[in-house]
KOLROVEX-754020 format. One record per residue (C-alpha): chain; residue number from 1; x, y, z. Coordinates in steps of 0.001 Angstrom, whole numbers. Layout:
PT   chaine   num        c1        c2        c3
PT        A   NUM         X         Y         Z
...
REM end
This chain:
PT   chaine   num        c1        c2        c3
PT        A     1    -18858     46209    -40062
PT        A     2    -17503     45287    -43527
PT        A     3    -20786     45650    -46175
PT        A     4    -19586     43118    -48396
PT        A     5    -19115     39930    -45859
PT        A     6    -22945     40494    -45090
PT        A     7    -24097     39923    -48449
PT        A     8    -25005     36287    -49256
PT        A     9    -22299     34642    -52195
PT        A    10    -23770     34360    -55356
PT        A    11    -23139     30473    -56894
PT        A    12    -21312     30339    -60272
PT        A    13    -23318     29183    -62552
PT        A    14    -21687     25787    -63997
PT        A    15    -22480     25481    -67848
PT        A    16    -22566     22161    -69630
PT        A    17    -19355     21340    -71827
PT        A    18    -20596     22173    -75667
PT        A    19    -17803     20210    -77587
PT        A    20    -17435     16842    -75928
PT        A    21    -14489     14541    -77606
PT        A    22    -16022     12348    -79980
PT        A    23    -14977      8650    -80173
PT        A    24    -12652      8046    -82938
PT        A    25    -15425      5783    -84717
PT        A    26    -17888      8971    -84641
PT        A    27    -15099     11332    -85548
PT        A    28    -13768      9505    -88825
PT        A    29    -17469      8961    -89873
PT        A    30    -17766     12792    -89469
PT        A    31    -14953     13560    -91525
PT        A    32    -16369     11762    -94273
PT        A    33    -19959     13344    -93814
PT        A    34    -17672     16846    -94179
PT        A    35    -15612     15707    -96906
PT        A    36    -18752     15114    -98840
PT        A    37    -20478     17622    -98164
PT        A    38    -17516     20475    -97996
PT        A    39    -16115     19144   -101163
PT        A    40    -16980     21699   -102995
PT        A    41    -16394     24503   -101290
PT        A    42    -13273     26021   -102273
PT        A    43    -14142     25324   -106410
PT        A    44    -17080     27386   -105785
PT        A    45    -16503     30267   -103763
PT        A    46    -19204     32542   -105873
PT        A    47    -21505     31026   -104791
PT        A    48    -21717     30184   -101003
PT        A    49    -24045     31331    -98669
PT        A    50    -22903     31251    -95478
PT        A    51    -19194     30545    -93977
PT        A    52    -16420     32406    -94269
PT        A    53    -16166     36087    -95189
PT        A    54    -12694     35101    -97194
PT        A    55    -15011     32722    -99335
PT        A    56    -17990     35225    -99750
PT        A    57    -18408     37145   -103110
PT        A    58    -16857     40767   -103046
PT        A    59    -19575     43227   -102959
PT        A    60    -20237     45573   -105483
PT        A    61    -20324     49250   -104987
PT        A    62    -22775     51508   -105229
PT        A    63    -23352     52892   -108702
PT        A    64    -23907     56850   -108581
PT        A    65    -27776     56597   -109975
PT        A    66    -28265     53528   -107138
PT        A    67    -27583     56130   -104793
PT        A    68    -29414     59367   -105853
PT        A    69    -32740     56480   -106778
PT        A    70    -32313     55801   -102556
PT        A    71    -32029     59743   -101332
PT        A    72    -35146     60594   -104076
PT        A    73    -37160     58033   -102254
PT        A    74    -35951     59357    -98754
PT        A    75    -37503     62967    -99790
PT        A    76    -40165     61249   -101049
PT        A    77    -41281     59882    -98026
PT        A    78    -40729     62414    -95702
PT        A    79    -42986     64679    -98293
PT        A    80    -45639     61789    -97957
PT        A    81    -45246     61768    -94467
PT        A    82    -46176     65482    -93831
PT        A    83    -48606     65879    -96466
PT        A    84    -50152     62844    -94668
PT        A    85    -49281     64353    -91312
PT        A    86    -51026     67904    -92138
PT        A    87    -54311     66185    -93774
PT        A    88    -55023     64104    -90191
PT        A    89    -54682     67658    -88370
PT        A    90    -57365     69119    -91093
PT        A    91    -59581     66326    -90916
PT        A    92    -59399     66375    -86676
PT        A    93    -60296     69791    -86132
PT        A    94    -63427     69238    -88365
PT        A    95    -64513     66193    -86418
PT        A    96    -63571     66788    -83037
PT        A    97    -64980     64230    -80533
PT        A    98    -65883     65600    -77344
PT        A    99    -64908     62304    -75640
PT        A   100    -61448     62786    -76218
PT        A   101    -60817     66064    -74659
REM end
């Protein structure tokens, strides 16, 4: 006997349509609503926020100092972290608890 014809048929799972057709009324009154609020978007393409990446500004690299400020810090915090690391291991063998094992 075949496995698969004895396993019950999952039911697709039937999504509702996300971009309907507007009525021509709705979609002229949206064109307007973009026009004036989209109107400036190609004058101003320093300054957009969100949309496409063609319009975003052009990021700026890395300066040579930006980079050895970010791998200082990096050391600097692992340092911290075992200095911190090695003064909880002092301090717990000096006030061992009994109840913890």
């Amino acid at each position: 006997m075949n496995v698969v014809h004895g396993l019950k048929r999952i039911p697709r799972i039937k999504f509702p349509q996300r971009h309907l057709k507007p009525s021509e009324g709705a979609k002229q009154v949206e064109n307007e609503a973009d026009t004036f609020f989209f109107s400036n978007l190609n004058t101003t393409p320093k300054t957009t926020i969100g949309g496409k990446a063609s319009l975003q500004p052009k990021r700026t690299p890395v300066s040579n100092e930006e980079m050895e400020a970010i791998l200082v810090l990096g050391r600097l915090h692992l340092i911290i972290e075992m200095v911190w690391t090695s003064s909880l291991l002092r301090h717990s063998e000096y006030t061992h608890d009994s109840r913890f094992g």
